[in-house]
N, C-alpha and C positions, 0 to 999 in steps of 0.2 A: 504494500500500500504506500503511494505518497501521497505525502500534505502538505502543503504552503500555506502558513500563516497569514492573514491581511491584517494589521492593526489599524484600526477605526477610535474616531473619537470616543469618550466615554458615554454612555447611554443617556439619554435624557429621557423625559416625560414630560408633553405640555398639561400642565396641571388643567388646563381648560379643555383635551381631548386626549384620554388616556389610549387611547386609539395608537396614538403618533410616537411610535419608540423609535431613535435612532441607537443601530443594532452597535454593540463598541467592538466586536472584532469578527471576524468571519474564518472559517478552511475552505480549501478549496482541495477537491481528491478526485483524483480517477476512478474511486468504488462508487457504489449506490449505499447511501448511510436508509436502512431502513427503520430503526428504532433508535429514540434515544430517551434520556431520565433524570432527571435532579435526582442524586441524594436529598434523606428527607431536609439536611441542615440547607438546604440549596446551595451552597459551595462548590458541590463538584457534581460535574456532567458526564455520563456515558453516552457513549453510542455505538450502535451495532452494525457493519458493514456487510454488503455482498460486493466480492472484487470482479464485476462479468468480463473484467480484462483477460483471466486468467482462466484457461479452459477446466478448472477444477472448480469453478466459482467459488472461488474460499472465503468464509467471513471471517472478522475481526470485530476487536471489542476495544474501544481505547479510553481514558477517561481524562480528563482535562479539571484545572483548579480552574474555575468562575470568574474568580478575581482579576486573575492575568493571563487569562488564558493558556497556561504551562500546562502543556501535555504529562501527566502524571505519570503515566503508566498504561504498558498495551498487555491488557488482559490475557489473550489466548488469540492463535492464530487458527481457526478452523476449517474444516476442510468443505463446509456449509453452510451456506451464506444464514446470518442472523438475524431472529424475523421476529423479537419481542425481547423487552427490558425491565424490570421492574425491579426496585431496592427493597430490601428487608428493614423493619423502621429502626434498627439498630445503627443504619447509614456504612456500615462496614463491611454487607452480604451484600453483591448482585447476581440475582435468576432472572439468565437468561433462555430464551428458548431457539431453535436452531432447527430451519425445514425439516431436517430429517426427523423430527420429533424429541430429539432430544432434549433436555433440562439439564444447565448446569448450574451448581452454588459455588460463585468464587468468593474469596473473603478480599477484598480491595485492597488491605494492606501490606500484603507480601505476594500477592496474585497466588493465592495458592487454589488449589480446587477440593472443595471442602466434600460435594456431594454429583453423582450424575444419575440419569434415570430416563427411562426413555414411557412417554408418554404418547404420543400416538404415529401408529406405525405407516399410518399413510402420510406423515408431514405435519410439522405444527405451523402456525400462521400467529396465535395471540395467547397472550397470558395476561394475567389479573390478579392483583392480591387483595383481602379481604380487608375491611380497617382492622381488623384483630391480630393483622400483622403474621398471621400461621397459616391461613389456607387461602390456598394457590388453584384457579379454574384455568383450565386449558381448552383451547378448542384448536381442530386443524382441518384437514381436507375432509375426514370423512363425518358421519353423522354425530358423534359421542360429544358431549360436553362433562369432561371429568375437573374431579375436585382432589386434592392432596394438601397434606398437614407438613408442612414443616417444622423443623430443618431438618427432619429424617424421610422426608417422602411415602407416608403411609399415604395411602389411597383409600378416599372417606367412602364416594361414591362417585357412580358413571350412570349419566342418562341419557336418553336419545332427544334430540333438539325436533326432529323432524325435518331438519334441513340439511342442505346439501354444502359442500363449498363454506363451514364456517370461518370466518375472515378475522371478525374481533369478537372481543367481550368483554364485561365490565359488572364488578359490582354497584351495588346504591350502596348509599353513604351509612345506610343503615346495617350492609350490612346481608338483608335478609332474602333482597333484590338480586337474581343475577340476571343478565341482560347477554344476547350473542346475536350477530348479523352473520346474514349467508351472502356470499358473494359470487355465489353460482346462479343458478337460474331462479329460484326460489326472492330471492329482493327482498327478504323478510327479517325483521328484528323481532325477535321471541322474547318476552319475560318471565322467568320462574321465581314461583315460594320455594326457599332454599329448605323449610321446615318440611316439606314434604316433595319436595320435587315436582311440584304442578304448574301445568301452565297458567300462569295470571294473563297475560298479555299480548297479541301478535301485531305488529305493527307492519302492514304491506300498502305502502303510497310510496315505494321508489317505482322509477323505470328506467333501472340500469346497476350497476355494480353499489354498493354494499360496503 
């Protein structure tokens, strides 16, 4: 992977349209950056790459300090491109998820790789953590929308979404809410009661991806 730093002014905000942020530094990379994530302290930034330069499309994880933009540390070099990011609230775990289904826990500090696990075998797409800071929902190409306990990867439950192509997903704030969009033919965001797996909600007004 290369990078070329751009240094930019310091960031503003016109208090009269929060809208209006000038951004204070930029990269610029020959990969496709598909995920990225503040730690909870917002200080440091990850981001997850696919290199399509490279006929092995291999992704990368890098993480940079906020402040000055100082490239911190390059996480893991893999050999498939990285396709979701999420920090654990302790600011020192990132689980990331990677096409091939896989999950990994690295600890930021010494890049070590704490845990791995492969969650779904046709391809993962998005991952999610709950506010409770433990459970982790995954969804990827095929139908399942599973749920796991961290930091040891027990597997709580797996259900069927009814959809095809799931793309993202998301908890409510609560918590009790999980949310997944299909990005296949289906155009549908689903809502379920976590307390029993049911569907609360379908939401079908796209016409187009998801």
């Amino acid at each position: 992977m290369r990078w070329r730093k751009h240094k930019l002014p310091a960031a503003t905000i016109d208090p009269t349209n929060a809208a209006r942020v000038t951004p204070w530094t930029r990269w610029q990379t020959r990969t496709q950056i598909n995920t990225i994530a503040f730690a909870p302290d917002g200080q440091t930034l990850v981001a997850g790459s696919w290199d399509r330069t490279n006929r092995f499309n291999d992704g990368s994880v890098r993480l940079w300090r906020v402040a000055d933009g100082t490239l911190l540390r390059s996480l893991i070099d893999r050999v498939t491109p990285v396709e979701s990011l999420v920090f654990l609230p302790d600011g020192q775990t990132v689980v990331l998820g990677t096409r091939d289904g896989t999950v990994d826990l690295w600890r930021i500090s010494d890049g070590a790789l704490i845990d791995s696990f492969m969650t779904h075998e046709s391809g993962l797409t998005s991952l999610a953590l709950a506010p409770d800071g433990q459970t982790l929902a995954s969804v990827g190409y095929e139908v399942m929308v599973r749920l796991w306990r961290l930091p040891n990867h027990t597997s709580l439950r797996a259900f069927q979404s009814g959809l095809t192509g799931l793309m993202s997903v998301a908890f409510a704030p609560d918590g009790q809410t999980l949310a997944a969009a299909s990005g296949g033919i289906d155009q549908t965001v689903r809502l379920w009661q976590l307390s029993d797996s049911t569907l609360h909600q379908s939401l079908k007004h796209h016409t187009s991806f998801v």
